[in-house]
C-alpha positions in Angstrom: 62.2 46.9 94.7 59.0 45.1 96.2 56.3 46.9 98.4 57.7 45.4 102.0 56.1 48.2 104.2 54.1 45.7 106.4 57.5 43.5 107.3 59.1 46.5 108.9 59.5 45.7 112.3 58.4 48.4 115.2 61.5 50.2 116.1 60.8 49.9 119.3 60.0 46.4 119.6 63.4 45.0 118.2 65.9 47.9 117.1 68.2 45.8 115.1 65.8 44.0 113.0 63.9 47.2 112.5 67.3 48.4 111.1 68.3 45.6 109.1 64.4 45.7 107.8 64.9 50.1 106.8 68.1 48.8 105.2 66.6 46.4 103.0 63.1 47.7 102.4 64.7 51.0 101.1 67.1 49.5 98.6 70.5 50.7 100.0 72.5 47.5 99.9 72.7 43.6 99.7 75.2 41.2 101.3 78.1 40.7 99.3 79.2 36.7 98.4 81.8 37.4 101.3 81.1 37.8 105.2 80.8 41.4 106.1 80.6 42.5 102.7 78.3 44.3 100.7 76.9 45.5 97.6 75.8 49.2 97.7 72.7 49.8 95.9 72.2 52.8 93.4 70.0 54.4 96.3 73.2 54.0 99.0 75.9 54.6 96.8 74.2 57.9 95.8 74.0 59.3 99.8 77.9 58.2 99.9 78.6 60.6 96.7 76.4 63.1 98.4 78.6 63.0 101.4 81.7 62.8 99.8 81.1 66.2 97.7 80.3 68.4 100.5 82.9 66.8 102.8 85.6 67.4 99.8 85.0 70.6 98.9 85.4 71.9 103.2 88.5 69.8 102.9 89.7 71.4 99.9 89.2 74.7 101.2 91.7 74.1 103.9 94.5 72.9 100.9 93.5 69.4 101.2 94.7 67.5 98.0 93.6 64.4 96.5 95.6 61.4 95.8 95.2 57.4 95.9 97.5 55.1 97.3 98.2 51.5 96.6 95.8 48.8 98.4 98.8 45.8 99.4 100.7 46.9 102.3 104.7 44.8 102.7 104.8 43.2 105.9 108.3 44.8 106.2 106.5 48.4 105.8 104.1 47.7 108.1 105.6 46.6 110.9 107.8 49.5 111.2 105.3 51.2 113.4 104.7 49.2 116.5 101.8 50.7 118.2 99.8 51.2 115.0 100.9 47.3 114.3 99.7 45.6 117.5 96.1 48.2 117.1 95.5 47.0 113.7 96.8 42.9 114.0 93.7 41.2 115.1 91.8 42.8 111.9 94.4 42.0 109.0 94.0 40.7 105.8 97.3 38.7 104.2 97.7 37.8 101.4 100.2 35.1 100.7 99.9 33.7 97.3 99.7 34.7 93.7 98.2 31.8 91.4 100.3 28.6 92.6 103.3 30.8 93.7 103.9 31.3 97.2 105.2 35.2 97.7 108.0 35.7 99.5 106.9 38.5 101.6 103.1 38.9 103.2 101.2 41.5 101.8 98.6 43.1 104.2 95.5 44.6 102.5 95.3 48.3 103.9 93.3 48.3 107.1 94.8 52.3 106.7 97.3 54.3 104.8 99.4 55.7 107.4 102.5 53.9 106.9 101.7 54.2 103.0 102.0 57.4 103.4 104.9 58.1 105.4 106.8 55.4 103.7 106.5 57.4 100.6 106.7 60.5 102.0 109.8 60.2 103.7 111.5 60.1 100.0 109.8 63.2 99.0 110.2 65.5 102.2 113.5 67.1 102.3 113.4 70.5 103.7 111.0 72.8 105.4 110.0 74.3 101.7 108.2 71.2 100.8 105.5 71.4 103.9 103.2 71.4 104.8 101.6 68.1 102.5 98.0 67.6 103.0 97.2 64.5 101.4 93.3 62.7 101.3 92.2 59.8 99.7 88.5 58.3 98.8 89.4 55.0 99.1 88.2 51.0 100.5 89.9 49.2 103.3 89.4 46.2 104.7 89.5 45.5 108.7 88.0 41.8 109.1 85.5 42.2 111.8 84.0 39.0 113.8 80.7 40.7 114.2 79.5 42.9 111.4 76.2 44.9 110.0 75.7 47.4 107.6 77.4 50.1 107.3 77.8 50.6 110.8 80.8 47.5 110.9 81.8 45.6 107.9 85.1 43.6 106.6 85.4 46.5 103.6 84.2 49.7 103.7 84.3 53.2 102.2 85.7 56.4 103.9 88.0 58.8 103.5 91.5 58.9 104.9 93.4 62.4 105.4 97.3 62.5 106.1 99.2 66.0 106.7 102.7 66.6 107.3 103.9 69.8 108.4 107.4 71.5 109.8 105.5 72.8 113.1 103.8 71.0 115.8 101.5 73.5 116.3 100.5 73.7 112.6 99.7 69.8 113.0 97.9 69.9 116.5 95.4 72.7 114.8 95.4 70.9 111.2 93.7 68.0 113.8 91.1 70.3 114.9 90.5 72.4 112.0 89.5 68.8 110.7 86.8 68.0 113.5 85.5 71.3 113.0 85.0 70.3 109.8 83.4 67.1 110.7 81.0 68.8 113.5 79.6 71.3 110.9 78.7 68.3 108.4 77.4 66.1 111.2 75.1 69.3 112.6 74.5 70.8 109.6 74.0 68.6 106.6 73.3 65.3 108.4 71.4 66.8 110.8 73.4 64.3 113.9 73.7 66.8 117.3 77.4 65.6 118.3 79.5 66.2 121.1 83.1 66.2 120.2 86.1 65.9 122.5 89.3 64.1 123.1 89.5 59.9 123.3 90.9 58.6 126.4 94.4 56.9 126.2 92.6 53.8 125.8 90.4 54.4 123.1 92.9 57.0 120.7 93.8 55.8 117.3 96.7 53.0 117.9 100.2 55.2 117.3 98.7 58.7 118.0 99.6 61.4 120.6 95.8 62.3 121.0 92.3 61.5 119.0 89.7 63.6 118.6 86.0 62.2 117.7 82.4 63.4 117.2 80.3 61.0 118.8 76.4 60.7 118.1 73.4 59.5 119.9 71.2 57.1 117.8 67.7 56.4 118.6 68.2 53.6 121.0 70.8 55.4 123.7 73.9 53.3 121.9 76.9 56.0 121.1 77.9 55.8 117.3 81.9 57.1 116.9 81.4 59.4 113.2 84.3 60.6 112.8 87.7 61.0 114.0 90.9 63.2 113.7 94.3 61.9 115.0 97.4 64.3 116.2 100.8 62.0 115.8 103.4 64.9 116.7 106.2 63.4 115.3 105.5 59.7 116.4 105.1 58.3 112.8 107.9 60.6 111.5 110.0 58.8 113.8 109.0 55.6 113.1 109.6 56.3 109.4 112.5 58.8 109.0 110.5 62.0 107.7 113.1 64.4 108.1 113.5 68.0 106.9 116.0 70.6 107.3 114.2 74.2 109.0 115.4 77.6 108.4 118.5 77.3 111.1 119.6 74.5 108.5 119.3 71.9 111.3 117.4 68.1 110.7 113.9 68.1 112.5 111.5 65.3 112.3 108.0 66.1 111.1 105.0 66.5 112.6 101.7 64.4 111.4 97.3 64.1 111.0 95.6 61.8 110.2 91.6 61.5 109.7 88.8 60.0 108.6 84.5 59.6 108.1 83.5 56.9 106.7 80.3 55.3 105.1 79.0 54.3 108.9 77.8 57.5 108.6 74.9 56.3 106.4 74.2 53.9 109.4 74.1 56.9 111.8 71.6 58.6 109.8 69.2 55.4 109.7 69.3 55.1 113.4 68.9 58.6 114.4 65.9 59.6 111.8 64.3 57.0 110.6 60.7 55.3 111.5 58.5 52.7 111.2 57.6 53.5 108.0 61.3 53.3 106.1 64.0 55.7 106.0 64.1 59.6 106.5 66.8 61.1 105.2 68.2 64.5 106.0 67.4 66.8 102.5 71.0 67.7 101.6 72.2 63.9 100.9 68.6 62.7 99.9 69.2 61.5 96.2 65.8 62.5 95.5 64.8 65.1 97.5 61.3 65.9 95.8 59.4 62.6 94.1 56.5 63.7 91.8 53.9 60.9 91.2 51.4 61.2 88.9 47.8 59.7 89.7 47.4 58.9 85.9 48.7 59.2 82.7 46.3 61.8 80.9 47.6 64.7 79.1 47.3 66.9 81.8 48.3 65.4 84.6 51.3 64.8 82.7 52.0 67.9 80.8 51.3 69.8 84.9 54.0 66.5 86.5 56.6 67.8 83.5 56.6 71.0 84.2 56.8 70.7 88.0 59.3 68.6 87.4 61.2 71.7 85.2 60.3 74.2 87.1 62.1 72.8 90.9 65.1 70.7 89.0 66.7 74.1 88.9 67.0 73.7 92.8 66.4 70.3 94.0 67.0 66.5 93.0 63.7 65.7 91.2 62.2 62.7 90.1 59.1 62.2 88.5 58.1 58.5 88.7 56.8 57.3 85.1 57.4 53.8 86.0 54.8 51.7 85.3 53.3 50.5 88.9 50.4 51.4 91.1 49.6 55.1 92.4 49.9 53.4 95.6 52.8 51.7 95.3 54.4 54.5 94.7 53.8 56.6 97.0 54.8 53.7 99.4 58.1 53.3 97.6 58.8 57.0 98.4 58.4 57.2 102.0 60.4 54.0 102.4 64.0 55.3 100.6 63.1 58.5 103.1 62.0 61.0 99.6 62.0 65.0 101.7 59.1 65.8 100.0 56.5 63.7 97.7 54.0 65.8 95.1 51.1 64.3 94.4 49.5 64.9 90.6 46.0 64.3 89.9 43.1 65.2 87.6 40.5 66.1 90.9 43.0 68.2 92.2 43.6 70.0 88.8 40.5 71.3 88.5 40.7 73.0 91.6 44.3 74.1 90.5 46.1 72.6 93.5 48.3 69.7 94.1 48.9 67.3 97.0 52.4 67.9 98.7 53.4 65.5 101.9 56.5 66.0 104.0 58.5 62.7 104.9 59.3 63.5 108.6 55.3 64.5 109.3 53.6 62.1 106.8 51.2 64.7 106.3 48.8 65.7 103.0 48.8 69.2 102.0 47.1 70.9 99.4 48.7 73.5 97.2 48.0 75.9 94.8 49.7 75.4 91.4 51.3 79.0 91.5 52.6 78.4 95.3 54.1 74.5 95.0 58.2 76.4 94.7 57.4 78.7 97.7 55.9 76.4 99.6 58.8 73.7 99.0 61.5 76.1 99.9 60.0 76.3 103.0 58.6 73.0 103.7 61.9 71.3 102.9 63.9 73.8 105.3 61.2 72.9 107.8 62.2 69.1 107.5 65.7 69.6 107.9 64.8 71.6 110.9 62.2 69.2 112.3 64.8 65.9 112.3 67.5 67.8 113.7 65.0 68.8 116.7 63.7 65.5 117.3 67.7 63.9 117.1 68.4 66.9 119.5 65.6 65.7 121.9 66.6 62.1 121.8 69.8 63.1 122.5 68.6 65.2 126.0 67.0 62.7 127.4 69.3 60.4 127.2 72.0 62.3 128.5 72.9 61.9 131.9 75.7 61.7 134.9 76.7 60.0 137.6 78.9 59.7 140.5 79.3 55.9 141.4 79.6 53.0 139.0 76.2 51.6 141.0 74.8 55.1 139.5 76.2 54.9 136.2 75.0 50.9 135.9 71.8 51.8 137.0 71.2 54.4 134.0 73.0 52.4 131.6 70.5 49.3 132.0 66.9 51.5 132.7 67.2 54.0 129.8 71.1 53.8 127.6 72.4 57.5 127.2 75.6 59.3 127.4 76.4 59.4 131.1 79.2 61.7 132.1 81.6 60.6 134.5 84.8 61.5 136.5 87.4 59.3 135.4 91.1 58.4 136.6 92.0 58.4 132.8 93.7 55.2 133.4 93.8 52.1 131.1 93.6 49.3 133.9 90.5 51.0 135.3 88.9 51.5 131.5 89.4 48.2 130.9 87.7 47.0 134.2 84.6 49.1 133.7 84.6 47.6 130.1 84.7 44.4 131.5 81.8 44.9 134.5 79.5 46.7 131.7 80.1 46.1 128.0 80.5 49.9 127.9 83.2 52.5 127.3 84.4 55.9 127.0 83.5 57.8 124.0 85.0 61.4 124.8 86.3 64.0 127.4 84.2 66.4 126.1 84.5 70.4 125.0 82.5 72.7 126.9 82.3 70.7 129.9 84.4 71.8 133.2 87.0 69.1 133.7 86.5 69.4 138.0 88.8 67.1 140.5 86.9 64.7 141.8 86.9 60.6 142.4 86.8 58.5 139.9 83.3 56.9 139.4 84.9 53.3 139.4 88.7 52.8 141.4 87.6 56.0 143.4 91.6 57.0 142.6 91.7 60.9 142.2 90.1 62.0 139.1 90.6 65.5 136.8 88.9 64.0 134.0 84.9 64.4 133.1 84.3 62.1 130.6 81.1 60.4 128.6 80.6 56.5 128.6 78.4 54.9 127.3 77.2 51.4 125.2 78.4 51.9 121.6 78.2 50.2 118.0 
């Protein structure tokens, strides 16, 4: 990784370079050989685990169970469900051909599981006794996009894909919410994003669904970011596919479905919403190194003091002590640009005063610490972090938070400073579609915890019941 701390362009003098620059300067990917591919780095791939283990173990605790489905879709299979089908169509990948051999049917590569799923579950639900199934998968899927960029939109990416099946409706419709619960409390709490959550419009829920729910987060630059979403089919796709099951009056009922997912565009939303011009900041509980230790030298002491540091905190924290063989200050700079919590600087003028240098990432500020105080002070310092970027997300996220009556209103906020504006709304497709058309914008959610008044709506001026956030989006 080369010292590229000066070709980081301002954030806010070109937001999308800058990103693609944090990206790159921090080591997270490269392109992959194909469009709107990539190769994930040790440095990204390591935030993904980090994700992934805290995410599975809230989804185990719910009875969650892992499993792995196959990548080819049959053209047959997927076509059985229409509305998911003509969602998905534009983004397919077929393939058609083995070696010289033409195949006789076209195989889609997942852009989803759902019909996966169902298809197999179908033969292995039979009566109320074997529900609820609450099936997730860590898998790749491939949805060939025209315009793509890390992590945030790419031809194959990572995520997770949930699917439950149970005998009641209302065990599905809260299986759906117990999900985005789920998915707010890692958003707030370990990736330090300030969502709001709520229900998608009819035009924007998952293609085959009853209703969508989503988390939606603000980065830096006003544009929404959708992080995760959690579908409620009621019986749609158990319809679609014949999952039957006898209940306890021994009569045939058709089951009712979930579906959900996060996926690794949440790595994107936490580039845009805490990073800087100096690199990438990175919330402490997904940091693969959340405390880098660089020595100034390599004399005996300096060493023997990095070791033990280095001892003494592994027993709470991802440590690395850098012993590779380039410049102090090269160092240093390599830290602050993969986003490092907290950085320990070891040297011998500091020794003899028995303190060490300590810098937060967030403040890029120089500390000095005794010896005897460096595990205190850290257990403080990195809660103080975690604290800090959530605030400064939180503020971001205020300002740009607004409403608005008229579509002359909403257009005027949209183009002086991008936000979440909320909105009454008709609800109606047609009228979605137009205000998409007139602004490049959409809906992201009807929110929870906002009072859903009667009123008219911002754009048709029909009759409205619906409060609802637009904004411009990734």
């Amino acid at each position: 990784m080369a010292n590229k701390m000066e070709k980081i362009t301002l954030r806010d003098v070109d937001f999308s370079q800058w990103y693609t620059d944090v990206v790159k300067n921090a080591g997270l990917m490269e392109y992959g050989p194909v469009k709107g591919t990539m190769i994930f780095k040790p440095h990204g791939y390591a935030i993904w685990e980090l994700i992934q283990k805290i995410a599975d173990i809230e989804f185990k605790k719910l009875g969650v169970q892992n499993v792995y489905f196959p990548l080819l879709i049959p053209e047959k299979l997927f076509l059985a469900e229409k509305e998911h089908v003509e969602g998905f169509a534009p983004e397919l990948a077929t393939v058609t051909k083995v070696g010289d051999k033409n195949l006789g049917e076209n195989l889609f590569i997942r852009p989803t599981s759902e019909v996966l799923v169902a298809d197999f579950l179908s033969r292995e639900i039979n009566s109320y006794r074997d529900l609820p199934v609450k099936y997730n998968q860590w898998a790749n899927v491939m949805r060939w996009e025209k315009t793509t960029r890390p992590f945030l939109r790419s031809s194959e990416f990572l995520w997770q894909e949930g699917h439950t099946f149970h005998s009641l409706k209302e065990e599905a419709k809260q299986m759906t919410l117990d999900i985005l619960e789920v998915y707010k409390k890692l958003a707030n709490d370990v990736l330090l994003l300030p969502v709001i959550s709520g229900r998608k419009t009819e035009k924007e829920k998952f293609a085959g669904a009853k209703e969508t729910y989503t988390i939606e987060s603000l980065m830096y630059d006003g544009q929404s970011l959708q992080s995760g979403t959690s579908h409620y089919f009621e019986d749609n796709f158990a319809k679609a596919f014949n999952i039957k099951f006898q209940n306890k009056n021994q009569k045939e009922e058709y089951a009712y479905s979930s579906s959900w997912g996060i996926s690794t565009r949440l790595i994107g939303a936490i580039i845009m919403t805490h990073s800087d011009d100096f690199g990438l900041v990175l919330p402490s509980k997904v940091a693969p190194i959340q405390i880098s230790i660089i020595a100034i030298n390599d004399s005996q002491e300096v060493m023997t003091v990095s070791n033990d540091l280095k001892t003494k905190l592994n027993s709470s924290f991802r440590v690395e002590l850098d012993k590779s063989d380039k410049s102090f200050g090269f160092k240093i700079s390599e830290a602050e640009i993969k986003g490092v919590p907290i950085r320990i600087e070891v040297g011998p003028r500091d020794l003899k005063d028995g303190v060490v240098t300590i810098s937060r990432r967030d403040l890029r500020n120089k500390v000095q610490i005794k010896l005897a105080e460096v595990e205190n002070y850290i257990n403080k310092e990195i809660l103080e972090h975690d604290k800090n970027l959530y605030k400064k997300a939180l503020k971001n996220r205020t300002d740009k938070t607004f409403k608005a009556k008229t579509l002359k209103e909403y257009v005027s906020i949209i183009e002086k400073t991008p936000g979440f504006v909320l909105v009454p709304f008709c609800g109606e497709i047609e009228c979605e579609n137009d205000v998409k058309q007139k602004t490049s914008t959409n809906s992201r959610c009807i929110p929870e915890g906002v009072e859903q008044t009667k009123s008219k709506c911002f754009n048709c001026n029909k009759v409205s019941s619906l409060m609802v956030y637009f904004a411009r989006a990734y």
